[in-house]
SENU-434158 format. One record per atom (N, C-alpha, C): x, y, z; residue in three letters. Coordinates in steps of 0.2 Angstrom, whole numbers, padded with zeros to 4 digits, always signed. Layout:
% residues N
XYZALA ...
***
This chain:
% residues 337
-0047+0052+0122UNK -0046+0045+0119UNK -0053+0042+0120UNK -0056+0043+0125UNK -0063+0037+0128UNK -0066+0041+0124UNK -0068+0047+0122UNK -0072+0052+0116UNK -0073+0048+0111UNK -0065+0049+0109UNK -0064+0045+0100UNK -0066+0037+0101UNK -0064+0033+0107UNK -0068+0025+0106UNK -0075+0024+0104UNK -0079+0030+0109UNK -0084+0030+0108UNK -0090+0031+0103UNK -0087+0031+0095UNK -0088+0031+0089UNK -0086+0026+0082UNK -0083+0021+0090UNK -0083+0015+0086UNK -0086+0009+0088UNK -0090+0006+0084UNK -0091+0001+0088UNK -0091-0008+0082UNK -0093-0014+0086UNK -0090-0019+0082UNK -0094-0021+0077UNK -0094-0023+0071UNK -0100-0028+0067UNK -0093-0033+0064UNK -0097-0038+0065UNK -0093-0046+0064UNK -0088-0044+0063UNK -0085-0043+0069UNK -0077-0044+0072UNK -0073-0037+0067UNK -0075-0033+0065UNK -0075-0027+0061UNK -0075-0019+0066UNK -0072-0016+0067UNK -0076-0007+0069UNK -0075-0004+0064UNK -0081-0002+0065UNK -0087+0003+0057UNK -0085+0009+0061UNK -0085+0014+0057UNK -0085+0021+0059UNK -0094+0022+0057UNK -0097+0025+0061UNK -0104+0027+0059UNK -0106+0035+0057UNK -0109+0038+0054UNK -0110+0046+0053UNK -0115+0048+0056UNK -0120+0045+0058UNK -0124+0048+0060UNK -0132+0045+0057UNK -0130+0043+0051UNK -0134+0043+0047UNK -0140+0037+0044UNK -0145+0038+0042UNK -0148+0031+0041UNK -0146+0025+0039UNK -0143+0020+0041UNK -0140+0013+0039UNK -0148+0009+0034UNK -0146+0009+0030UNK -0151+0005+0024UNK -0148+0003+0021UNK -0150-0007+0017UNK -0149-0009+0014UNK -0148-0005+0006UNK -0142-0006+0002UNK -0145-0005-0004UNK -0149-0010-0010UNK -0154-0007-0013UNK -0159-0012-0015UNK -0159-0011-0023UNK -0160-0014-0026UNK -0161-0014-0035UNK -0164-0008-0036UNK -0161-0003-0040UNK -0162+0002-0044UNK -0163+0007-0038UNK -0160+0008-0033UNK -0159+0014-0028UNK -0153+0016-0032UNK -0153+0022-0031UNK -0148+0027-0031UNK -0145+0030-0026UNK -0139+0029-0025UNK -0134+0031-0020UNK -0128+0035-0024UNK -0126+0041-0017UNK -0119+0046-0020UNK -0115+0044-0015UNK -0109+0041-0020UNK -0103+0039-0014UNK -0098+0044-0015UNK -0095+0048-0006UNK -0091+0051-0007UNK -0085+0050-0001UNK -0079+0051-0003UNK -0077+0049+0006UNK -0076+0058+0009UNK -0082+0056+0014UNK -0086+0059+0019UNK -0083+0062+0026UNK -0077+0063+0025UNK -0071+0061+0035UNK -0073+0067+0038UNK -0070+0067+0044UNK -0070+0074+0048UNK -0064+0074+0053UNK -0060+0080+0053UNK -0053+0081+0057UNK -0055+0077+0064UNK -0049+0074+0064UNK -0048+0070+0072UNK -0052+0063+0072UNK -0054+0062+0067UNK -0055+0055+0065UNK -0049+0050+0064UNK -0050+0045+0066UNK -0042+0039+0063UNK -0045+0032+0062UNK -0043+0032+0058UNK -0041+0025+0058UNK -0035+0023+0056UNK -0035+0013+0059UNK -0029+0010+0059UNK -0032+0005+0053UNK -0028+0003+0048UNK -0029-0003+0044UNK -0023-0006+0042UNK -0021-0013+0041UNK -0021-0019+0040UNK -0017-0021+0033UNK -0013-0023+0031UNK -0014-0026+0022UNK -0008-0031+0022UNK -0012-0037+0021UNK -0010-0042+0022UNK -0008-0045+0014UNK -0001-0045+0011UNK +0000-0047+0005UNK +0005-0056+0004UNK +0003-0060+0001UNK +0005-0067-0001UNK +0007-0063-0011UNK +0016-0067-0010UNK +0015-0068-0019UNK +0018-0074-0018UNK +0017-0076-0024UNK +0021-0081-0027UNK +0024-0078-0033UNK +0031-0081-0035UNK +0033-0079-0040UNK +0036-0082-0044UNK +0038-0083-0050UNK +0044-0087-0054UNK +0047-0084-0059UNK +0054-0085-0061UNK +0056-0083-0066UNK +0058-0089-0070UNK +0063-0087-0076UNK +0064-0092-0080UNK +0069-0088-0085UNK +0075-0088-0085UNK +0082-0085-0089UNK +0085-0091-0091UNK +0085-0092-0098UNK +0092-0097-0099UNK +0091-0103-0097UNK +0085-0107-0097UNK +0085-0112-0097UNK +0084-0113-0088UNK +0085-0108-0085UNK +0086-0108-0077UNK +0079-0105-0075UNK +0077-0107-0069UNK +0069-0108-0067UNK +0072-0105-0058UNK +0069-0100-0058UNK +0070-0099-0048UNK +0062-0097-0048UNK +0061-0099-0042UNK +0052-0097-0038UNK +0055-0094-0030UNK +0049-0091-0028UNK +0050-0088-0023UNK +0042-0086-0020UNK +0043-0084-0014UNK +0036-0083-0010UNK +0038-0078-0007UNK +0035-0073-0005UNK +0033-0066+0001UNK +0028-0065+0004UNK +0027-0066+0010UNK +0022-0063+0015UNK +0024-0059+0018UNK +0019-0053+0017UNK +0020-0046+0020UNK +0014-0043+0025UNK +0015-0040+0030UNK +0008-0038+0035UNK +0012-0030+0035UNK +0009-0024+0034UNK +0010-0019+0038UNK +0003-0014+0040UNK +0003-0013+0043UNK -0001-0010+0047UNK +0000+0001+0045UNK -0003+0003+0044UNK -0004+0012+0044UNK -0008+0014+0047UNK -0008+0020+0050UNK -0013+0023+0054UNK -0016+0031+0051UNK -0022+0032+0049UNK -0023+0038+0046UNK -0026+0042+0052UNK -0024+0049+0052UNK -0027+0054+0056UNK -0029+0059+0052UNK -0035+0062+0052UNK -0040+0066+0046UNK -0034+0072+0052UNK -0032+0078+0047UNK -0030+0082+0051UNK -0035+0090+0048UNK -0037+0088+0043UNK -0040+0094+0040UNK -0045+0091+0032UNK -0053+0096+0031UNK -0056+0094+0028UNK -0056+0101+0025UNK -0057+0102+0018UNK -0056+0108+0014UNK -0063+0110+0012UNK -0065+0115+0008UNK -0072+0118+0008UNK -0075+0113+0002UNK -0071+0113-0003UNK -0069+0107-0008UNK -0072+0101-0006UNK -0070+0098+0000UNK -0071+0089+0002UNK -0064+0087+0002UNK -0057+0090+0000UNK -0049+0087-0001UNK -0050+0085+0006UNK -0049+0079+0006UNK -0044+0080+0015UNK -0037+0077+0015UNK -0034+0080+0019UNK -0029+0079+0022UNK -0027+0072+0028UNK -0025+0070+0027UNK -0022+0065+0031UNK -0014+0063+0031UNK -0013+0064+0040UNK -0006+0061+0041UNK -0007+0052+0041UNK +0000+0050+0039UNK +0000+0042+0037UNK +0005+0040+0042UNK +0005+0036+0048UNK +0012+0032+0051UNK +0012+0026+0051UNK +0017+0024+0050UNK +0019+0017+0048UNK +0018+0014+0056UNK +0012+0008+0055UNK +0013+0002+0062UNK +0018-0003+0062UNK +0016-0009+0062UNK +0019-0012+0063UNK +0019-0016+0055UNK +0027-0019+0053UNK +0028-0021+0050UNK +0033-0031+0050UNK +0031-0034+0045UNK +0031-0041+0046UNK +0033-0044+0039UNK +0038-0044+0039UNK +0039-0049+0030UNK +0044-0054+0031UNK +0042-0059+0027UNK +0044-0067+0025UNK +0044-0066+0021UNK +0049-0068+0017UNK +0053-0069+0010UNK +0057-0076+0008UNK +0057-0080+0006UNK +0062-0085+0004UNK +0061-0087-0005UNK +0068-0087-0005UNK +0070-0087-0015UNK +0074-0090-0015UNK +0078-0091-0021UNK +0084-0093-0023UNK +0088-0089-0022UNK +0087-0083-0020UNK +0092-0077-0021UNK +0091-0075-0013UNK +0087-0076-0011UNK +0085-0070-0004UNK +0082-0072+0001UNK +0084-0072+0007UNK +0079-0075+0013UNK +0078-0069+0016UNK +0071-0068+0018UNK +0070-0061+0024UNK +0064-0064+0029UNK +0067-0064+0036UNK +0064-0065+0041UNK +0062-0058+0045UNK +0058-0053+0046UNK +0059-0049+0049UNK +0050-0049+0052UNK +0051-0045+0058UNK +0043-0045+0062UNK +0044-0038+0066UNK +0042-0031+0067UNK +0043-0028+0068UNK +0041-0027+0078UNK +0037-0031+0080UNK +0037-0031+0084UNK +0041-0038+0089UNK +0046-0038+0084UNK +0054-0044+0089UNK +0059-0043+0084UNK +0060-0038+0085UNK +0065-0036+0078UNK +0070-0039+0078UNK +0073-0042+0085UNK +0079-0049+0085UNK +0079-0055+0085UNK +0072-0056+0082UNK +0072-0063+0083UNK +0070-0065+0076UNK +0072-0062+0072UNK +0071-0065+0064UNK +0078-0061+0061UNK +0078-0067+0053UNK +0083-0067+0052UNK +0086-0059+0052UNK +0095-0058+0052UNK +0097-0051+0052UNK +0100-0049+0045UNK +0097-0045+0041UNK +0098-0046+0033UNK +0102-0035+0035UNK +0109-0037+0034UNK +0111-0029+0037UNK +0110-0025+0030UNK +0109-0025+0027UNK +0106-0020+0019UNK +0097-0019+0021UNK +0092-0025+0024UNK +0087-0021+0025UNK +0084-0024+0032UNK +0087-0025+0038UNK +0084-0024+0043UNK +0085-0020+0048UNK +0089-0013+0046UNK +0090-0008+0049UNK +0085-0001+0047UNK +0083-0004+0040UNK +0077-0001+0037UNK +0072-0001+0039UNK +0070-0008+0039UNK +0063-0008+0041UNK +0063-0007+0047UNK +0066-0006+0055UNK +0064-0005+0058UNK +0064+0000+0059UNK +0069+0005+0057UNK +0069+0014+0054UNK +0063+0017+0054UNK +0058+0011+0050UNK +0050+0014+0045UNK +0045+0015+0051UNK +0045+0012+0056UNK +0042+0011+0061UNK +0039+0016+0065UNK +0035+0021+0067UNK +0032+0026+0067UNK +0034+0032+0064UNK +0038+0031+0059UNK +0038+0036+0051UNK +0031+0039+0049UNK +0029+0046+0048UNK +0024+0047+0044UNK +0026+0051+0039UNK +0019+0053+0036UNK +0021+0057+0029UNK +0013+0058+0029UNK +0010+0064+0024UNK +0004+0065+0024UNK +0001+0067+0017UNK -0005+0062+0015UNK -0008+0061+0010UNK -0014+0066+0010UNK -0016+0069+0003UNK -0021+0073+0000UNK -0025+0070-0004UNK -0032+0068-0002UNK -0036+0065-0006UNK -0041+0069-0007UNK -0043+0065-0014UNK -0052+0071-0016UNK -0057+0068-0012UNK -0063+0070-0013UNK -0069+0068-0011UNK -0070+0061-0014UNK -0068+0062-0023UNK -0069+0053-0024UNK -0064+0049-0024UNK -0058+0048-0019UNK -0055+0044-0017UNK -0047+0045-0018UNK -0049+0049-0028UNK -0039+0052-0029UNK -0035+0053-0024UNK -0032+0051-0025UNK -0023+0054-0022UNK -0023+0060-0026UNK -0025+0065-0021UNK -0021+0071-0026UNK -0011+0073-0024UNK -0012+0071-0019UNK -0004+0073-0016UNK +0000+0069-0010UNK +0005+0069-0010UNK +0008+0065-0006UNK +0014+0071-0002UNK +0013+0071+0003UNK +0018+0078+0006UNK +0022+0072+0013UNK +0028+0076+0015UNK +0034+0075+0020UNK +0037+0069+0018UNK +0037+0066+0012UNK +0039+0061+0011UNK +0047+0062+0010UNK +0049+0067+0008UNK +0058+0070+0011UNK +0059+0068+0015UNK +0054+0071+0021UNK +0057+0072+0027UNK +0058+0065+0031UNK +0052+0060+0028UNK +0052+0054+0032UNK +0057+0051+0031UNK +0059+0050+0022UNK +0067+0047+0022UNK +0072+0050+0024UNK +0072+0056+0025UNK +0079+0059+0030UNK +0079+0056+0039UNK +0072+0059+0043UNK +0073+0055+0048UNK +0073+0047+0048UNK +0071+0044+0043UNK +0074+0035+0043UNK +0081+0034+0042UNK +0084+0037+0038UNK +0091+0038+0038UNK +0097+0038+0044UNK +0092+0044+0046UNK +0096+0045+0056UNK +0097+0042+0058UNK +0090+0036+0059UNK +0088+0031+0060UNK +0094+0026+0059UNK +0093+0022+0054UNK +0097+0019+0051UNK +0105+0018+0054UNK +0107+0024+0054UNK +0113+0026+0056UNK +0115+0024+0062UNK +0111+0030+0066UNK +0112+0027+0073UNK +0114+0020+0074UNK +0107+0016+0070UNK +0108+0007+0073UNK +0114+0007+0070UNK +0118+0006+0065UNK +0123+0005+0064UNK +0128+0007+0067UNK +0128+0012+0070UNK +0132+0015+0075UNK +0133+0011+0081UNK +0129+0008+0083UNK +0128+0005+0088UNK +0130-0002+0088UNK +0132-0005+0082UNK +0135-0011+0084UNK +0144-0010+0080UNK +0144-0004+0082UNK +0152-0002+0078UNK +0153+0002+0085UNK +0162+0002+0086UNK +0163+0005+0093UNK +0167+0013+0088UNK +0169+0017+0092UNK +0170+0022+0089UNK +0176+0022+0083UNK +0181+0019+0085UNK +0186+0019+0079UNK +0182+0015+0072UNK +0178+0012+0072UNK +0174+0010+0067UNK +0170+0014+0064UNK +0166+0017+0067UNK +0161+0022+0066UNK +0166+0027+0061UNK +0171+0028+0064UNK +0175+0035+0060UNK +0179+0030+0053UNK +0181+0026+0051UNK +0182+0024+0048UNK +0176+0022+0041UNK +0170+0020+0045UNK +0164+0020+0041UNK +0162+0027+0039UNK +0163+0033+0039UNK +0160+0036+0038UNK +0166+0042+0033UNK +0172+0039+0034UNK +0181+0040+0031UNK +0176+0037+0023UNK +0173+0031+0023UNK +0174+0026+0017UNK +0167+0031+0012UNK +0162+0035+0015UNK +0159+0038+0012UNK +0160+0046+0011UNK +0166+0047+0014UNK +0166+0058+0012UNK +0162+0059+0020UNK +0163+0057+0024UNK +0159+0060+0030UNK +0152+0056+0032UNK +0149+0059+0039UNK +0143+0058+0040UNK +0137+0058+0035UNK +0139+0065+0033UNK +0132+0069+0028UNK +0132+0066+0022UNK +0138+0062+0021UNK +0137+0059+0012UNK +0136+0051+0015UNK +0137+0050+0020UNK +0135+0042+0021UNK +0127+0043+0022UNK +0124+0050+0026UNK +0116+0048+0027UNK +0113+0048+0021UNK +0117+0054+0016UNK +0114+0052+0009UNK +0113+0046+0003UNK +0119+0042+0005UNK +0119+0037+0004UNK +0111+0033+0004UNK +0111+0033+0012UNK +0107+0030+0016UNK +0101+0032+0011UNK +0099+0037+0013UNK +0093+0040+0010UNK +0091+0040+0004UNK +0095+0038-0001UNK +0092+0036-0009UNK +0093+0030-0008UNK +0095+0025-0006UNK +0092+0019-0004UNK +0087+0017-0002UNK +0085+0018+0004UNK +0078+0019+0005UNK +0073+0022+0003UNK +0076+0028-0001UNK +0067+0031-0006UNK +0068+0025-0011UNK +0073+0024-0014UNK +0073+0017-0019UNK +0069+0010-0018UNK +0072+0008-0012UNK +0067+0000-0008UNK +0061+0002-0008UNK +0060+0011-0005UNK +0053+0009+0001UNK +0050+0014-0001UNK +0052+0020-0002UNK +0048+0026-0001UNK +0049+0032-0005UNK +0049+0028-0012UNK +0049+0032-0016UNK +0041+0033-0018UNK +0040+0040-0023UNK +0031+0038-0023UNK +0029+0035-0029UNK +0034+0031-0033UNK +0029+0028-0037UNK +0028+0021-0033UNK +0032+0020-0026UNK +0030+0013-0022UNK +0024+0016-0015UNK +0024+0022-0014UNK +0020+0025-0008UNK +0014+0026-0012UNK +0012+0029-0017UNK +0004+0030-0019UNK +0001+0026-0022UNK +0003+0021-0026UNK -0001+0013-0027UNK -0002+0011-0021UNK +0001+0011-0017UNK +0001+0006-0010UNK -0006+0011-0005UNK -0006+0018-0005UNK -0011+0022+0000UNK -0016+0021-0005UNK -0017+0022-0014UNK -0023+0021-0015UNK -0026+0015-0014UNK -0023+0010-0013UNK -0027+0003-0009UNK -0031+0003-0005UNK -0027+0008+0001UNK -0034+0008+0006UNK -0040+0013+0006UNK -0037+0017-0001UNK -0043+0022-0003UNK -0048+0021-0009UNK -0055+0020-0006UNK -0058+0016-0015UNK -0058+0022-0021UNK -0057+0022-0026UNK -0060+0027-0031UNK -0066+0027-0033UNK -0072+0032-0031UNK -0079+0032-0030UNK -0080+0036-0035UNK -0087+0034-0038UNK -0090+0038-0045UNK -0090+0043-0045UNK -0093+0047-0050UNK -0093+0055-0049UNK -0099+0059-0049UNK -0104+0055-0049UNK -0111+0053-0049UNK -0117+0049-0046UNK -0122+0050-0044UNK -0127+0043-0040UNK -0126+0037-0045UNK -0124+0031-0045UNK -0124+0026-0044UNK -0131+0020-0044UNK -0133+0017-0047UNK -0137+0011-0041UNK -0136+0003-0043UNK -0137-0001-0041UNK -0133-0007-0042UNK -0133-0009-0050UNK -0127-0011-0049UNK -0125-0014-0058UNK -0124-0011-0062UNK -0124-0002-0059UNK -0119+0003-0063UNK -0112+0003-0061UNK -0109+0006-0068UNK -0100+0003-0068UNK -0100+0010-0070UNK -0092+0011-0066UNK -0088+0017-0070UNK -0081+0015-0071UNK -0075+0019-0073UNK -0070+0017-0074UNK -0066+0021-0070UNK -0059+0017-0069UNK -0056+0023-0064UNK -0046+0019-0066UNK -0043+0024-0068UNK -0036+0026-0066UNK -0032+0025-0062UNK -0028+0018-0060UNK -0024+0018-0053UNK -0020+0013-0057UNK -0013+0013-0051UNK -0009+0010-0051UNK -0008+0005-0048UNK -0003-0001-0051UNK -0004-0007-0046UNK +0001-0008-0045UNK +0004-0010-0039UNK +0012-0010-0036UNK +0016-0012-0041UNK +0014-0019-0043UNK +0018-0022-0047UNK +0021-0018-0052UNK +0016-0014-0056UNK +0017-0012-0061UNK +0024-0006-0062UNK +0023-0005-0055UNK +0030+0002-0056UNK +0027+0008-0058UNK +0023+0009-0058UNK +0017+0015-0059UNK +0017+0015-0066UNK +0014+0010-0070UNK +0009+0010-0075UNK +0005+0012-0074UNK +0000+0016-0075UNK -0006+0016-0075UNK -0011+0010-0078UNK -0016+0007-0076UNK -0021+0003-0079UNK -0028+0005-0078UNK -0033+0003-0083UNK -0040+0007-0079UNK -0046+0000-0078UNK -0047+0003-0069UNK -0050-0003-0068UNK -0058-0002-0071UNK -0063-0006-0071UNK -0069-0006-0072UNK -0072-0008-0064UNK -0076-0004-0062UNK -0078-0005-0055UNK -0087-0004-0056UNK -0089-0008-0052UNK -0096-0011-0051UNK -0101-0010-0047UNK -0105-0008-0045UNK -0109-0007-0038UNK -0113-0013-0039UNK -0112-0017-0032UNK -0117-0023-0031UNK -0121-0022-0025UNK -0127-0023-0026UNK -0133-0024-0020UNK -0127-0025-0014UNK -0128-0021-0007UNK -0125-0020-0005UNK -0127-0025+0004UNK -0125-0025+0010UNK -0129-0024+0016UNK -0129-0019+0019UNK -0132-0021+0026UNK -0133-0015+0030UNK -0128-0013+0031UNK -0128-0004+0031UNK -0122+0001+0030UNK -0117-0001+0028UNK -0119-0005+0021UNK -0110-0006+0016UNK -0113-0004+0008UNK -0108-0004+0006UNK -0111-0005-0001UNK -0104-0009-0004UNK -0104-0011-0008UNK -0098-0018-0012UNK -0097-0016-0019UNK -0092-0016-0019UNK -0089-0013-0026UNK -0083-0018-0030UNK -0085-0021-0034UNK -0081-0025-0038UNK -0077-0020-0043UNK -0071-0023-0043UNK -0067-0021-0049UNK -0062-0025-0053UNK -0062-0025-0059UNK -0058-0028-0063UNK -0054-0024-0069UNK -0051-0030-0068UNK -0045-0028-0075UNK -0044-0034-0077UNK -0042-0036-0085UNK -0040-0041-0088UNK -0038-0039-0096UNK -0031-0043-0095UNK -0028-0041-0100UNK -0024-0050-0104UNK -0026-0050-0110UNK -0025-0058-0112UNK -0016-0057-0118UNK -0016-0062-0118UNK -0010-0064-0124UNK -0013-0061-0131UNK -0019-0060-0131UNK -0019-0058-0138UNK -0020-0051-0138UNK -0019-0047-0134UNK -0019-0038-0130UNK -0014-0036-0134UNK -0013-0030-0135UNK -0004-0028-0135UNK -0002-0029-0130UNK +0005-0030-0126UNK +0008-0029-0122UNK +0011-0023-0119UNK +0009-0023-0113UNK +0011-0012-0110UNK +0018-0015-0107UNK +0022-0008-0109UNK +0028-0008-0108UNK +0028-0004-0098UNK +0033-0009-0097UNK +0035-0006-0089UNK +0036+0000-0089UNK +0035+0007-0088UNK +0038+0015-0087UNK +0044+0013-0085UNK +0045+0009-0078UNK +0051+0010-0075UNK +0059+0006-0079UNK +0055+0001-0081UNK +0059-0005-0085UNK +0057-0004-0092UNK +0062-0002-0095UNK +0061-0001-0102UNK +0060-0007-0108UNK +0064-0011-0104UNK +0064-0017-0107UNK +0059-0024-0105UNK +0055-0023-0101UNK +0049-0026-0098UNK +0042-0025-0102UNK +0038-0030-0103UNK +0032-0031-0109UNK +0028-0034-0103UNK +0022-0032-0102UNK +0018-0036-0097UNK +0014-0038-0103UNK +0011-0044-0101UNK +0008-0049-0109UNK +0002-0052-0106UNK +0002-0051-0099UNK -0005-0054-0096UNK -0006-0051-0090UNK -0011-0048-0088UNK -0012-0044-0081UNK -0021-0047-0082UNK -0023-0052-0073UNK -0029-0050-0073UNK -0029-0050-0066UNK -0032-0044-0064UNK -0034-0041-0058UNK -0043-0043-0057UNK -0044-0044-0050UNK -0051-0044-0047UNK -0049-0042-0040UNK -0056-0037-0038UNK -0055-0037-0033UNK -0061-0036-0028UNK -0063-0036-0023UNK -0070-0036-0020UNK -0069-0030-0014UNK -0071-0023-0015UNK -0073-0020-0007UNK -0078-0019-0004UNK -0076-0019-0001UNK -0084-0018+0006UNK -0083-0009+0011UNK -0087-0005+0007UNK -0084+0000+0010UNK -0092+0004+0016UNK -0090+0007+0022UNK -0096+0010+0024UNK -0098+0015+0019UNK -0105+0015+0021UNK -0109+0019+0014UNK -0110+0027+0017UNK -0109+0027+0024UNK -0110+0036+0028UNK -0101+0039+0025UNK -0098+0036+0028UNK -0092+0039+0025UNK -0087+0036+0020UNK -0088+0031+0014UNK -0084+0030+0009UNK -0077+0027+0012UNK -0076+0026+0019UNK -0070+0023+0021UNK -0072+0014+0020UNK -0067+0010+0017UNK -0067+0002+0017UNK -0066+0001+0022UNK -0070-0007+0023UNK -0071-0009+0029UNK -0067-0015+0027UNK -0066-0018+0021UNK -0063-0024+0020UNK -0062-0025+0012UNK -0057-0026+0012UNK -0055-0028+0002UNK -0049-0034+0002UNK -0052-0036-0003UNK -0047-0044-0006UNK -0046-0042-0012UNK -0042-0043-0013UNK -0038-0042-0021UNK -0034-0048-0022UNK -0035-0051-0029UNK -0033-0056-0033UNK -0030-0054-0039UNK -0023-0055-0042UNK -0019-0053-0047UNK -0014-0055-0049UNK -0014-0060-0054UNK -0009-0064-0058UNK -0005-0057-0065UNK +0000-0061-0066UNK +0002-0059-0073UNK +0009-0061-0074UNK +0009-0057-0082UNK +0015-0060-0086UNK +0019-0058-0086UNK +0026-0057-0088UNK +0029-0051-0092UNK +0037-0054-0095UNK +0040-0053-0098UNK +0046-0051-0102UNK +0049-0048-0100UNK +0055-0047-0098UNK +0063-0044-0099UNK +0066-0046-0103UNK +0070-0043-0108UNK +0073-0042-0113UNK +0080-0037-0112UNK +0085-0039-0111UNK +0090-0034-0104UNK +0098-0039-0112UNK +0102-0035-0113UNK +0105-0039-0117UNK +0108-0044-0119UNK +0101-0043-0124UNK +0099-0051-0128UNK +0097-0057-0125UNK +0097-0055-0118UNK +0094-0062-0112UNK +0087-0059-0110UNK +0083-0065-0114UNK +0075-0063-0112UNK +0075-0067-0104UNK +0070-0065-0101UNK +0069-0067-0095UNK +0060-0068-0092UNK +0056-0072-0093UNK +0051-0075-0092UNK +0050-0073-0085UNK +0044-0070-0083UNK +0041-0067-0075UNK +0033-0069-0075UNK +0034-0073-0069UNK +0025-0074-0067UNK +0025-0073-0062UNK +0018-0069-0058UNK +0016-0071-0049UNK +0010-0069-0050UNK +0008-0070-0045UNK +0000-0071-0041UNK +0003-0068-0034UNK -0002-0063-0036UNK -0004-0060-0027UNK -0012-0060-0026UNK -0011-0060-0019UNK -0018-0061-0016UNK -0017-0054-0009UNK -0020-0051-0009UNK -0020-0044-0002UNK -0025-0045-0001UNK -0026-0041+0005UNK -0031-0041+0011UNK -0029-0037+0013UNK -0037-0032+0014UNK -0036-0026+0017UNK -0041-0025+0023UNK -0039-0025+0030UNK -0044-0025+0036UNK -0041-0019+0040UNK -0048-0016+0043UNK -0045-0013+0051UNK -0040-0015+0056UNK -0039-0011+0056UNK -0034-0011+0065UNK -0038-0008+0069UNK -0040-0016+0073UNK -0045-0014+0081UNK -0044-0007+0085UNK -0036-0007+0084UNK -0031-0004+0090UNK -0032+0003+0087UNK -0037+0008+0082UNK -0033+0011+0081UNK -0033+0019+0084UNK -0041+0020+0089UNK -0039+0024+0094UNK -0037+0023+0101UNK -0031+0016+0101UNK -0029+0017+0107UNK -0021+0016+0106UNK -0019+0020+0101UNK -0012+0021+0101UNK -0008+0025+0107UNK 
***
């Protein structure tokens, strides 16, 4: 462990992973090849910090609602391919969400799991997710090519799950709870497509890991060249959208990649994949990262994203707005787990 500290060190309140390699400003009309660059037994810990607002509007009825979300992953490189794929195990940190609606309060902080409010549909989960892992396969230019063990994570959170529920039921209950589902085995399955449904299914796990992964060109670069790239955005339920990303004069050992997307009232409307009856009618995304230039890992991104949409569910149209603001930082902490 005192090995692996040893190759990290601070830049404004930040740890940078370093390669080896010359730190230089990027300057007007340099040419730079961005690739993510890792090597097995590398880790980082990162951070994402999300605020929504939201509102709807059904039938002359108006509800709003707020959500602060913090969770924390930790990536361990566990293998780099002749290719450049590398493989990465993913486990969940710590986890923190504030909710308040008309419909829904959630109090939860993973590290004082009893001191916020006890929501028994999903605060048996989240504390379930808590050093869960699962392992992602990326390219060299940032793709998600693959997402693996994700089974296996929702069946051991299920265990999980159960157990705590076990634990505040004494045995004549337990055997009655599990009488009302066909057995244990049909109550963990329960369990289990529930949670891939909230939490960890992958059209909610690969929008969320491409965040902390930039998608990088496929070519040298040099500032105020733009390429296009392919990603999902949480909200969207796995739309696809294609952001337009930009290299900007960068500083020493970053280089800064703007991306956007902007979609107006007078666009056609993209229909939800998951929501047949949902028309998004306004989407504008901006977002700024700051990535190290030796190895193509983010050092820091902000993401800003309003939009619109329509539900149309029978005969009752349903008005949808929010604004999200993310934040993506390191975790200081992350080789001294």
């Amino acid at each position: 462990m005192e090995v692996e500290n040893k190759r990290y060190f601070k830049i404004a309140g930040l740890f940078v992973l370093v390669m080896g390699l010359n730190i230089q400003e990027i300057r007007a009309g340099e040419e730079v090849g961005l690739k993510l660059l890792l090597k097995p037994n590398q880790k980082y810990g990162m951070r994402m910090m999300t605020k929504t607002n939201y509102s709807q509007t059904s039938e002359g009825q108006v509800s709003k609602g707020v959500e602060e979300k913090t969770v924390e992953f930790f990536f361990d490189v566990l293998e780099v391919s002749s290719q450049g794929d590398i493989l990465m195990k993913v486990t969940f940190g710590k986890l923190k969400i504030k909710k308040k609606s008309s419909m829904d309060t959630t109090d939860f902080d993973s590290t004082k799991p009893n001191a916020g409010q006890y929501n028994r549909h999903t605060t048996p989960i989240y504390s379930a997710l808590i050093g869960g892992s699962f392992k992602v396969k990326v390219a060299s230019n940032g793709n998600i090519l693959k997402l693996e063990a994700i089974d296996d994570m929702i069946g051991k959170t299920a265990e999980k799950v159960i157990a705590a529920e076990d634990k505040k039921m004494d045995k004549k209950a337990i055997r009655k709870e599990n009488r009302k589902y066909g057995g244990r085995e049909k109550r963990k399955e329960k369990r289990k497509k529930l949670i891939e449904v909230m939490f960890l299914h992958e059209k909610n796990i690969r929008p969320m890991m491409q965040s902390f992964i930039p998608i990088l060109p496929s070519g040298p670069v040099k500032a105020g060249d733009s390429w296009k790239s392919r990603t999902d955005i949480e909200f969207l339920q796995g739309t696809m959208i294609k952001l337009k990303n930009t290299l900007k004069e960068g500083e020493k050992g970053k280089v800064i990649i703007d991306s956007v997307y902007k979609r107006t009232l007078d666009d056609r409307p993209i229909r939800d994949r998951s929501y047949p009856g949902r028309m998004f009618t306004k989407i504008d995304y901006s977002g700024t990262a700051r990535i190290d230039k030796s190895s193509g890992w983010i050092i820091h991104k902000e993401v800003k994203t309003s939009f619109s949409a329509k539900d149309r569910n029978q005969g009752i149209t349903t008005s949808i707005s929010a604004n999200i603001v993310k934040i993506i930082e390191p975790v200081e902490s992350a080789t001294s787990r």
